[in-house]
C-alpha positions as CSV (number, residue, x, y, z in Angstrom):
1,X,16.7,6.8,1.6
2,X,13.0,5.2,1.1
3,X,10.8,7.7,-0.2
4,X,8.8,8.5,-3.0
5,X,9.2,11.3,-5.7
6,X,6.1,12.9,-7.6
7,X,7.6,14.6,-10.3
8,X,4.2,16.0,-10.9
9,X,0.7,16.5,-9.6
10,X,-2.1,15.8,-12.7
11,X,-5.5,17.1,-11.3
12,X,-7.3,13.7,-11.3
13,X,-11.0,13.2,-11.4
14,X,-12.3,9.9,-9.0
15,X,-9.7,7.8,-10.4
16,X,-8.7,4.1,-9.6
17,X,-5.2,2.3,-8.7
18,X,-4.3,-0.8,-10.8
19,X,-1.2,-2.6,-8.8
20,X,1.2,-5.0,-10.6
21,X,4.5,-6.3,-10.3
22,X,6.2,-10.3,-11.1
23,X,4.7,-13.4,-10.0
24,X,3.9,-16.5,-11.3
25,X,4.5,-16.2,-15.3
26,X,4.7,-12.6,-14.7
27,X,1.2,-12.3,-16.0
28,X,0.3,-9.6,-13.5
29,X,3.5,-7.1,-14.9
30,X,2.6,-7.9,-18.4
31,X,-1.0,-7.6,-18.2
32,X,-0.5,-4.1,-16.8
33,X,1.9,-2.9,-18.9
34,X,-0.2,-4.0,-21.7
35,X,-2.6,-1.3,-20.0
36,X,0.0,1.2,-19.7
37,X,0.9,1.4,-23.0
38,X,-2.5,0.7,-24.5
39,X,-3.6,4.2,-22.7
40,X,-0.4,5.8,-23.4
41,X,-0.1,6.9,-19.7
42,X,2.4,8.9,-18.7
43,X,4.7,8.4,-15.5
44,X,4.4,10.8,-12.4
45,X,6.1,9.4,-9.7
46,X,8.4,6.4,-7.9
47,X,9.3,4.9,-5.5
48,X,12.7,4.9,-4.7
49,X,14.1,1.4,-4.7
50,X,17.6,1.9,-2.5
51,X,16.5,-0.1,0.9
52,X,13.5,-2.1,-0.5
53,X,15.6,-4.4,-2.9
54,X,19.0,-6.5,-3.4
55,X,21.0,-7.5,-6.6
56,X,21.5,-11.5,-6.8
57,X,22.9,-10.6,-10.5
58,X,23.6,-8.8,-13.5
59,X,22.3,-9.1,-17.2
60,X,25.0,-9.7,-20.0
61,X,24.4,-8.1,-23.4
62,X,26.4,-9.2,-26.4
63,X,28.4,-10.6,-24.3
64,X,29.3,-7.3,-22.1
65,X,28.5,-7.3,-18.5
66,X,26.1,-4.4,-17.9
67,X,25.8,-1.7,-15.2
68,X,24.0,-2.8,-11.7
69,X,20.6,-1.4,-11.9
70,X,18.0,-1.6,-8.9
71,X,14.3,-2.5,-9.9
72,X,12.7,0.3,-10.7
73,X,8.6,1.4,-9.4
74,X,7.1,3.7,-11.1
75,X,3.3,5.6,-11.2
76,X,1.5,6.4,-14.3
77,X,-1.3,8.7,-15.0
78,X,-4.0,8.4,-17.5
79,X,-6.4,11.1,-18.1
80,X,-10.6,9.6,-18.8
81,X,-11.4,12.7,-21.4
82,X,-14.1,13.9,-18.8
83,X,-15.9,10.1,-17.8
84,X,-14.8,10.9,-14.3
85,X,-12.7,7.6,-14.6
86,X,-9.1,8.6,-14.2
87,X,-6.5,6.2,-13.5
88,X,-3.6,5.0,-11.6
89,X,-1.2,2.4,-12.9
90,X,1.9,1.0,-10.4
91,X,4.2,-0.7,-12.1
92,X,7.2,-2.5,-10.1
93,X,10.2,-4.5,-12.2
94,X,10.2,-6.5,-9.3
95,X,8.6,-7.3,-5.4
96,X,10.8,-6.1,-2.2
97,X,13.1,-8.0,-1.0
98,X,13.1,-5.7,2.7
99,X,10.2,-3.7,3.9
100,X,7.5,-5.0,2.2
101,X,5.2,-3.4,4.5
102,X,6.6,-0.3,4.5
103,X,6.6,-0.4,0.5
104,X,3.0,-1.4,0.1
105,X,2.1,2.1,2.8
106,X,3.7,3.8,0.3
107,X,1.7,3.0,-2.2
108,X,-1.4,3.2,-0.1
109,X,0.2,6.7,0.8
110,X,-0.1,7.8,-3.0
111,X,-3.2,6.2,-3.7
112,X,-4.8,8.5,-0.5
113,X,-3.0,11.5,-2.0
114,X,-4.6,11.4,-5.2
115,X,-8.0,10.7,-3.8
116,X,-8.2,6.6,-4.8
117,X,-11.1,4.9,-3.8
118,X,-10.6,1.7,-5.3
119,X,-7.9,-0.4,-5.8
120,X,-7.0,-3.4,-8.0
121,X,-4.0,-5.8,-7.8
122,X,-3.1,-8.4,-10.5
123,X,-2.0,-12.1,-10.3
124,X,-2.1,-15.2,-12.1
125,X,-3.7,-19.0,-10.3
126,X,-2.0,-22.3,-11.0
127,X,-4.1,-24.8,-12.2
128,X,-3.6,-28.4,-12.9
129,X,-5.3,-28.9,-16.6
130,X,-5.5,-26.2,-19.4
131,X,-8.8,-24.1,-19.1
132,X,-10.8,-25.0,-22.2
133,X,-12.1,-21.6,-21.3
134,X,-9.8,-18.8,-20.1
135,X,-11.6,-17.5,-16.5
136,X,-10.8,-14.2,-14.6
137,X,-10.8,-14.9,-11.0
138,X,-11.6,-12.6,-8.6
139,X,-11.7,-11.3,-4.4
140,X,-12.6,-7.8,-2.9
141,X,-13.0,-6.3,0.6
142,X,-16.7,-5.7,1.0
143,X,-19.8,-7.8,-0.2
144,X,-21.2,-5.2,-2.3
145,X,-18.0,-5.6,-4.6
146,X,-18.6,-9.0,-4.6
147,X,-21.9,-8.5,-6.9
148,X,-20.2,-6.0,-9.5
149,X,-17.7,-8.4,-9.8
150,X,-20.3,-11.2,-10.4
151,X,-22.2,-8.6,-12.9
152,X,-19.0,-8.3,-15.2
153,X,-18.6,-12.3,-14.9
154,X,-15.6,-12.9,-13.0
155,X,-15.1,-16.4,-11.0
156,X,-15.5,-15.9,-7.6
157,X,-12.8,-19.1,-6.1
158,X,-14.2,-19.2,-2.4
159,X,-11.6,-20.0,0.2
160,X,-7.8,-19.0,-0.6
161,X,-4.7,-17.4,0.1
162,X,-3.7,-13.7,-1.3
163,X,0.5,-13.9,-1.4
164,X,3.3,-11.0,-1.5
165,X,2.6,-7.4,-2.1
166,X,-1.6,-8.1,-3.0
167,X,-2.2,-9.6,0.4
168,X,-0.2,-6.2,1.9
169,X,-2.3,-3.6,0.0
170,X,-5.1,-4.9,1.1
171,X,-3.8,-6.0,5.1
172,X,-2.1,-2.5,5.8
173,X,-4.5,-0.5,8.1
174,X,-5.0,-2.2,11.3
175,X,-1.6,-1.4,12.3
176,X,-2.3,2.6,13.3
177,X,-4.6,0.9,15.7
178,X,-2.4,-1.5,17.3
179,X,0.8,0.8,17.1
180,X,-1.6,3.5,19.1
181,X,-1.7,0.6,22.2
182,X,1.9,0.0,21.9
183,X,2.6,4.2,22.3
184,X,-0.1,4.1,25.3
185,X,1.5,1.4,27.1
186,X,5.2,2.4,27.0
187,X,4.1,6.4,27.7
188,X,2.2,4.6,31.2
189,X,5.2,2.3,32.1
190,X,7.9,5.7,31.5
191,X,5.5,7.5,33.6
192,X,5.9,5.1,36.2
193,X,9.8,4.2,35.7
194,X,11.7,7.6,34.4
195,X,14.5,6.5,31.9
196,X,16.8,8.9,29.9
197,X,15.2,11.7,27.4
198,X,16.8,9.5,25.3
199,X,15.4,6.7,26.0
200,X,12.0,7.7,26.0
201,X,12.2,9.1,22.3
202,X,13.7,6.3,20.9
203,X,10.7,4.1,22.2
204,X,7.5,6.7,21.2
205,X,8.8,8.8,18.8
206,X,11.6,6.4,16.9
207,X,10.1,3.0,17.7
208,X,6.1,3.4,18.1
209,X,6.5,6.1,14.8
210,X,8.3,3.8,12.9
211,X,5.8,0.5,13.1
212,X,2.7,3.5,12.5
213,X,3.8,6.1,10.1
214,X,1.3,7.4,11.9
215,X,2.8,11.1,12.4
216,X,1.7,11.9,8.4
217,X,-1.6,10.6,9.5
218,X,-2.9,14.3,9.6
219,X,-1.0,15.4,6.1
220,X,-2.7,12.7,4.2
221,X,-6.3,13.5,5.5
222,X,-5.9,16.8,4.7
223,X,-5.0,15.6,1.2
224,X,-7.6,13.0,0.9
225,X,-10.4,15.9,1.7
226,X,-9.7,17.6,-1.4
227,X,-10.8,15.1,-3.0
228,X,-13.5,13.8,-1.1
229,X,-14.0,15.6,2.0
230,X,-16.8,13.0,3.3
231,X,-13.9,10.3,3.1
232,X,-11.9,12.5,4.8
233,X,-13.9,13.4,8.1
234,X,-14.7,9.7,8.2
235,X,-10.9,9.0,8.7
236,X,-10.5,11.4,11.1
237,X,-13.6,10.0,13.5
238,X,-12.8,6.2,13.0
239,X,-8.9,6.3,13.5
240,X,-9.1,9.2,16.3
241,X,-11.6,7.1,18.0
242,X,-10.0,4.0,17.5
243,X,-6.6,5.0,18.5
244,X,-8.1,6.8,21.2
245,X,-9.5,3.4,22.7
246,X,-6.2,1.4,22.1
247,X,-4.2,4.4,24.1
248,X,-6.5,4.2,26.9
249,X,-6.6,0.6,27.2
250,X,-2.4,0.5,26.6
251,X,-1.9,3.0,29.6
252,X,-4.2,0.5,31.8
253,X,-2.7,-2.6,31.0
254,X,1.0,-0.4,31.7
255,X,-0.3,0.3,35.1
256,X,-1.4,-3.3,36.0
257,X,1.7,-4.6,35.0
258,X,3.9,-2.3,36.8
259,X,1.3,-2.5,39.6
C-alpha cells in the first residue's frame, strides 16, 4: 500500500526540505548524504516503496546472491540548537519507476505537515569541458529568490529544462484546480443523465479523488496552521476560491455539452 510512516513527530522550528535522490553521477544522493551525516540527523519517517518501484536485479556479495530489497525513502530530522533553522533531509536510494506524481505529493504532503516553507532539490549539469572553476547552478519559483541566490553567488543558467522528481516538486499544485473542473463537470453531466450509485462514485469520489488527493486537503491545512497560521488561511482562500471557479465553470461547460 503507498503511504507514508512517521515514526515520530520532532517539534520543528521554521525549518527547510532538502530533496535528493540518483541522477546523473549520483551527485545529488551523495551530496545530501554528505549533509546527512555531517549533521548527524536522525530518520523520522518513509515512504513506503511497494507500488512506486520495480526490481530489474539483484546485487551479489562474495559471490552469494542477496535478498530482493526495494529502494528505500527515508526523512531525516536535524535540530538548529535554537537558530530557528531546522531541517529536512529526503533521501531516496532511487527515483519511481510508477507514480511519480503521486510520490513527489507525498513529499510535498510531509513538507506541509511539518510547516516547510522552502524547499531545495539537488542535481548535477553536464558540461562539455572541465570547469577550471567548480560553479553551483541554480533556479527558484519567485524573483525575490532569484536575488538571495545571486547574494550567496550561485550561477543563474537562464533558459532550461528541470527533469524527474525536481521538475514534480516544484509542478505539483495546479492539479487541485483542474481536478476541481473535472468533479464539476461529471457531477452536471450525472445530474443530467442518472447512472448507477455505483457509477457515480467511481467517477467523483474514486476517479476525481484519485487525480486530486484533494479529500486531505482540509487535514493538511489544519496542520500547516500550527505552524504558520497566516500560510494557512492563505491556502484556504486561494484553493477554495480557485476550485470554486473551476466547479462552476465545469458544471456550465457539462450543461452546454449535454445541451
Amino acid at each position: 500500500m503507498k503511504s507514508v510512516k512517521i515514526h515520530c513527530e520532532p517539534e520543528l522550528v521554521n525549518p527547510c526540505l532538502v530533496a535528493a535522490w540518483p541522477g546523473i553521477g549520483n551527485v545529488a544522493l551523495i551530496a545530501a548524504t554528505y549533509l546527512k551525516d555531517k549533521l548527524a540527523a536522525e530518520e523520522f519517517g518513509e515512504i513506503e516503496p511497494s507500488g512506486f518501484f520495480d526490481i530489474s536485479g539483484v546485487f551479489v556479495k562474495d559471490n552469494i546472491v542477496e535478498a530482493l530489497e526495494l529502494p528505500e525513502s527515508k526523512f531525516y530530522y536535524w535540530h538548529s540548537g535554537g537558530q530557528g533553522k531546522d531541517t529536512i533531509i529526503f533521501l531516496s536510494e532511487a527515483q519511481p519507476a510508477f507514480g511519480a506524481y503521486e510520490y513527489a505529493c507525498m513529499v510535498l504532503d510531509v513538507a506541509e505537515r511539518f510547516g516547510v516553507k522552502r524547499i531545495y532539490t539537488l542535481a548535477a549539469a553536464l558540461t562539455e569541458h572541465h570547469s577550471d572553476q567548480p560553479r553551483v547552478l541554480g533556479a527558484a519559483s519567485s524573483p525575490e529568490l532569484l536575488e538571495e541566490l545571486e547574494k550567496l553567488h550561485v550561477v543563474q543558467a537562464g533558459n532550461f529544462y528541470i527533469a524527474g522528481l525536481n521538475g514534480l516538486l516544484l509542478g505539483a499544485l495546479p492539479v487541485n484546480v483542474i481536478g476541481c473542473f473535472i468533479a464539476g463537470l461529471f457531477w452536471g453531466i450525472l445530474k443530467i443523465m442518472p447512472v448507477s450509485p455505483s457509477v457515480y462514485l467511481f467517477l467523483l469520489v474514486g476517479l476525481c479523488g484519485g487525480f486530486t488527493t484533494f479529500s486531505s486537503y482540509m487535514l493538511e491545512t489544519m496542520l500547516l496552521g500550527r505552524h504558520a497560521l497566516p500560510w494557512a488561511l492563505l491556502n484556504i482562500i486561494v484553493s477554495t476560491s480557485g476550485g470554486f471557479v473551476a466547479l462552476y465553470l465545469g458544471v456550465l461547460c457539462s450543461r452546454f455539452w449535454v445541451g
